[in-house]
C-alpha positions in Angstrom: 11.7 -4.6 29.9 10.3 -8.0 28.3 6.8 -6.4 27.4 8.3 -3.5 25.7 10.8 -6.0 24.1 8.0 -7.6 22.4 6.2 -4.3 21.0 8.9 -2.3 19.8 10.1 -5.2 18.0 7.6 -5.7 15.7 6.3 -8.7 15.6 2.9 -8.2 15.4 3.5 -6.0 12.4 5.1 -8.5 10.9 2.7 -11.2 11.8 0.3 -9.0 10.1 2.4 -8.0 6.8 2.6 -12.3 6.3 -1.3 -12.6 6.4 -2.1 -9.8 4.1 0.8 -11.0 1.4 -0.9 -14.1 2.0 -4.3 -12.3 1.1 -3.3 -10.8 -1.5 -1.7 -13.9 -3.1 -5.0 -15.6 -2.9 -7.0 -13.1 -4.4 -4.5 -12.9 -7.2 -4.4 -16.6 -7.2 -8.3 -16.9 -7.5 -8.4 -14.5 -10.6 -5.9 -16.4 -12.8 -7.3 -19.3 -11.9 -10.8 -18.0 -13.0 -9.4 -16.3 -16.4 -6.7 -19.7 -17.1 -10.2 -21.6 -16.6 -11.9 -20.0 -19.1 -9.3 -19.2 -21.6 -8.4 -23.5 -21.0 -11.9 -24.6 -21.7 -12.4 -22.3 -24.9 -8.9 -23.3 -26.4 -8.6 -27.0 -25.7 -12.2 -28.6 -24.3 -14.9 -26.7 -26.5 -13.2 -26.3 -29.6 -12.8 -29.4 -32.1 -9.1 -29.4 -32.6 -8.3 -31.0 -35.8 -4.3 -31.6 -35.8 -1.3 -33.7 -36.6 0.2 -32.6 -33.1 0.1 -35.8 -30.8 0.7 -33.5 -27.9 -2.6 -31.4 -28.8 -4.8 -34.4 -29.1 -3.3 -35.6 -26.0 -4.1 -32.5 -24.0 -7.3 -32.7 -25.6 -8.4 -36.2 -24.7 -7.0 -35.3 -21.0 -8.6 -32.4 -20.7 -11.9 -34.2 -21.8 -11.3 -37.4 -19.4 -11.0 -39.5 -22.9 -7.8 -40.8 -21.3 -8.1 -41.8 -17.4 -5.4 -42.1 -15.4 -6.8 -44.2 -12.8 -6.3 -47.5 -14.2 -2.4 -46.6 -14.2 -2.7 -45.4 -10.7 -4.3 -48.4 -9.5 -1.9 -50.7 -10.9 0.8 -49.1 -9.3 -0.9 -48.9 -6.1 -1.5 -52.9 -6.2 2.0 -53.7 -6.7 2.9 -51.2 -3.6 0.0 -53.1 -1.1 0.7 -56.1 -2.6 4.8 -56.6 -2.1 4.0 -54.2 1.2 2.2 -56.8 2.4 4.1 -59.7 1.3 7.3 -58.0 3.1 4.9 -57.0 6.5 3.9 -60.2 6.4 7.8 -61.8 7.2 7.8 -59.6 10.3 5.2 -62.4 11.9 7.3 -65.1 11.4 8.8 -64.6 15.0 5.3 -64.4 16.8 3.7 -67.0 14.9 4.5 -68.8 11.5 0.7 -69.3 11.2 0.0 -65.9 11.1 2.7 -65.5 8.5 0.7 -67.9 6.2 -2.3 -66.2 7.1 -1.2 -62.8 6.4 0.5 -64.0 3.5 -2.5 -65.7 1.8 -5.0 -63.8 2.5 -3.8 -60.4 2.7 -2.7 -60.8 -1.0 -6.5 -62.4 -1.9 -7.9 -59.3 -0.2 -5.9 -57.0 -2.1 -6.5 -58.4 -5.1 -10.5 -58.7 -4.4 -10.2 -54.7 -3.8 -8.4 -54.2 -6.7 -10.3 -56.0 -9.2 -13.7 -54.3 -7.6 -12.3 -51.1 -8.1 -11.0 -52.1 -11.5 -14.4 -52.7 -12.5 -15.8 -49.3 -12.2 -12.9 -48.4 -14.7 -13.8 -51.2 -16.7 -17.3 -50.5 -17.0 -16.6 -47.0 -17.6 -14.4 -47.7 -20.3 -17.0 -50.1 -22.0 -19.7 -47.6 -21.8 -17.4 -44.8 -23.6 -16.7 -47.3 -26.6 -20.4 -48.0 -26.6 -21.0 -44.2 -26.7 -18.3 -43.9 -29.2 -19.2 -46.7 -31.7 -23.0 -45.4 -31.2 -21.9 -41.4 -32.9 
């Protein structure tokens, strides 16, 4: 009774209608992305927009990478490790107040000694595009 249960139900049929949607949608998905991609590059990155619109120039300079993200990401990111492990660091006060001061100090130093390397890949990369761009 169980085994007949499970064909005349129709679960594999199911199981198989899901996976060829699924199919489907990613075939359709692969050709927007293909035509947006093109019809993207042409209208925005290629072509030298010349406007008043802020948002155009914008979309431009993003589209580009003129405007990076990164360094606002970054900051962000230090504030989040830093207070993170400012606050983790209170949670060693009961097993050992020197590894409160430890954790304290030098967890912050070594987040702010990543940081700053990292920050100066940006950096250099920004000082390289206003050398290219002072150079045209």
């Amino acid at each position: 009774m169980y085994g007949n249960d499970f064909i005349t139900t129709g679960i594999p049929t199911a199981r198989l209608s899901v996976g060829m949607g699924s199919a489907v949608w990613t075939l359709v998905s692969l050709i927007l992305a293909v035509v947006g991609c093109f019809l993207v590059y042409f209208l925005f990155v290629k072509k030298n927009i010349k406007t008043d619109s802020k948002f155009l120039k914008w979309l431009k300079d993003f589209l580009n990478f003129d405007t990076m993200l990164i360094e606002s990401i970054l900051k962000i990111a230090y504030i989040f490790v830093v207070i993170f492990i400012t606050l983790g660091s209170f949670s060693l006060i009961s097993v050992s107040f020197l590894s409160f001061i430890v954790t304290l100090v030098f967890g912050n130093l070594i987040a702010r000694i990543i940081y700053e390397l990292i920050l100066i890949t940006v950096m250099i990369w920004k000082n390289t595009a206003e050398i290219k761009k002072n150079l045209k």
